[in-house]
N, C-alpha and C positions, 0 to 999 in steps of 0.2 A: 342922715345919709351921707352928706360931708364928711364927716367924721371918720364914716367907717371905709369910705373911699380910701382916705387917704393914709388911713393905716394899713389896708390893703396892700396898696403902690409902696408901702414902707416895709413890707415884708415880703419883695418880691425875692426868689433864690438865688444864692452870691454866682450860680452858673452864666445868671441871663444875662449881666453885665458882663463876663469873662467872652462871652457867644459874640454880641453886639461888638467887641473891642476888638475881636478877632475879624469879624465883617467890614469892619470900618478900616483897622490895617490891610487886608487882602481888595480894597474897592483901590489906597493911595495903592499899592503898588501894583496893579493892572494898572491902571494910567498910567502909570511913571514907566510901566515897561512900552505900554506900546508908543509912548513918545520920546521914550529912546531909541526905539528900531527902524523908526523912519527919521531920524535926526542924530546922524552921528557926524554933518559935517564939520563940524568944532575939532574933532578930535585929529590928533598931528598924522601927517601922512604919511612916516615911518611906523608910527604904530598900528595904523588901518592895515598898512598894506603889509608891512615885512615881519613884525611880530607873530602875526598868525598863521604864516608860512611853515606849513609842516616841515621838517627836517625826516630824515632817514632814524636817527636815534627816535623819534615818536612813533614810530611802527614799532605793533607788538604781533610776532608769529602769530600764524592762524589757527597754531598748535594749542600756543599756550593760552589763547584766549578759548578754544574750548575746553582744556584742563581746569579753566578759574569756574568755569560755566555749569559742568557737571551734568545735571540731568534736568538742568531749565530750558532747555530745547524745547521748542513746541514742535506739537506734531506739524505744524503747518512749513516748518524750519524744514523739518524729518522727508516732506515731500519735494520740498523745495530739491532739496540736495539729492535727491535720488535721481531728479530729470536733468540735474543743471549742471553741464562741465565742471570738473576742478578749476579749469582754468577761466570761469568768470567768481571766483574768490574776491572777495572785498582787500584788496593790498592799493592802500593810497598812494604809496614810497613807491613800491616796485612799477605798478600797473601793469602786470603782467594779464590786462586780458584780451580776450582771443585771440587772432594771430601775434600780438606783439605787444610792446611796452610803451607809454606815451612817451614821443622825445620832443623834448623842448625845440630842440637843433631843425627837427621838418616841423615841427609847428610855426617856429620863424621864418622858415624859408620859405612856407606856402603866404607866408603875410609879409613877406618883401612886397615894400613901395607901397604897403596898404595899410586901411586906417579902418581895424574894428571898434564898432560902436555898439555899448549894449547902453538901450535904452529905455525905460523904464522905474520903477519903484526900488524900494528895497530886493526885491528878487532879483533885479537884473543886478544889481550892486554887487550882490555878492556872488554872484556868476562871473562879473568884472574881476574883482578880487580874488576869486579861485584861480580863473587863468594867469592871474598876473604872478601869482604864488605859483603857480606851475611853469613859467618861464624865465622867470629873472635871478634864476639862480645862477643860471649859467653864461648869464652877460658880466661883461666886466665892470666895476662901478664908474670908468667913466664913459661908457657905451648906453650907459641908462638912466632916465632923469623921472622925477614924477611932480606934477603939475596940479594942486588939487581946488578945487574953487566951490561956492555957493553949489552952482548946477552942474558944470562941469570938469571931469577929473580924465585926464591923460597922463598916460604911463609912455613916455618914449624908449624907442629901442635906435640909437641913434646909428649903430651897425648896419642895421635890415631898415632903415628907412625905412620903421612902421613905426604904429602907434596902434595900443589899444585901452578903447576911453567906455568912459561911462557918462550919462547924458538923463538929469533926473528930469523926466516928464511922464508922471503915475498914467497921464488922459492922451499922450500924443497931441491933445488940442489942447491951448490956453486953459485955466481954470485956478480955482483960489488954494490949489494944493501945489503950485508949483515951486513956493519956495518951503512953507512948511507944510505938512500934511494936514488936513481937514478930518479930523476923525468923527466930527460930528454929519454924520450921512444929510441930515436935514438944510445945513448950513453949506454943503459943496455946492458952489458954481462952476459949471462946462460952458465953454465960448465954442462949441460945437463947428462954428465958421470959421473960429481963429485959429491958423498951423502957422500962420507968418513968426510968432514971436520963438518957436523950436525949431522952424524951420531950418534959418540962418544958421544954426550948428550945424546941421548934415547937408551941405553941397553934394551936390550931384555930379560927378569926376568922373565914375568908372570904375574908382578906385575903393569904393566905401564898402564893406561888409555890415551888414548894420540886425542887432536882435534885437528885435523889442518884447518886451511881455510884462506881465502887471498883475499882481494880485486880483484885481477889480475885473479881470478877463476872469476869474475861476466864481467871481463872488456872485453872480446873478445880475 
């Protein structure tokens, strides 16, 4: 019975091994991605921030993106576009939607002498980083500094006596994902009583604008 077991298992099909080698490659790089997306502070703060700052040369017409497109339209596109103005068109360069275009210029000037804070995970981070890419084009480079740390990153606008930052706290309360993320659900601790140790970054002045949100608010 030995025997025939093990000549069995010796002529298993050269696929099962290729299947197996493909599941073990796709298990290392799901890890490896999701502990890249919540740990990118290592990386230099000209490359977080200003490299992926869209420019006007990266818009492509809304023409010729339906020329490339053809007849991949869904119907669901098809109804879309029948209810919904020209003028809320996806143009990230222009912004031309509803009445107007976004300006950097009244975006600064309603944050004169204020200090926005987006607080939270990776979602708020890169809601940080979009605005930051949507305003500091138009400052001069010595009107603007960027400060990046562990938990806390500040983008100054030294002109408008603002600043807007980003503030990693996934739980708003204490807990073991504050400095690297907990991906193991089993293994997070929440100090449910503890706000004293995030609190100390947002003073209460008057002057604070503050988002918070989290993945973990949509997850259950």
């Amino acid at each position: 019975m030995g025997g025939a077991t093990k000549t069995a298992l010796g002529r298993l099909p050269i696929y099962y091994y290729s299947i197996v080698g493909v599941i073990v490659i796709c298990t290392f790089a799901l890890i490896a991605a999701v502990f890249y997306s919540e740990r990118i502070s290592s990386l230099s703060n000209s490359y977080i921030i200003f490299k992926f700052c869209p420019t006007r040369s990266n818009a492509a017409p809304k023409s010729s993106i339906d020329a490339t497109r053809g007849d991949e339209r869904s119907k669901l596109e098809e109804v879309f576009d029948a209810e919904v103005d020209d003028r809320f068109e996806f143009d990230p360069n222009e912004c031309g939607v509803a009445q107007g275009r976004f300006s950097p210029k009244i975006a600064l000037e309603k944050l004169r002498g204020k200090r926005l804070m987006f607080i939270g995970d990776s979602l708020q981070r890169n809601q940080w980083v979009s605005l930051v890419c949507l305003v500091e084009s138009i400052i001069p480079e010595d009107q603007k500094a960027m400060r990046r740390g562990r938990s806390l990153s500040v983008f100054e606008v030294k002109e408008y006596n603002a600043s807007i930052e980003f503030y990693w706290a996934p739980f708003l309360v204490e807990s073991n994902s504050d400095d690297t993320i907990m991906t193991d659900l089993n293994k997070r601790v929440l100090k449910v009583d503890s706000v004293g140790k995030h609190a100390k970054y947002m003073p209460n002045t008057g002057k604070e604008l503050i988002s918070w949100r989290s993945i973990h608010m949509y997850g259950g």
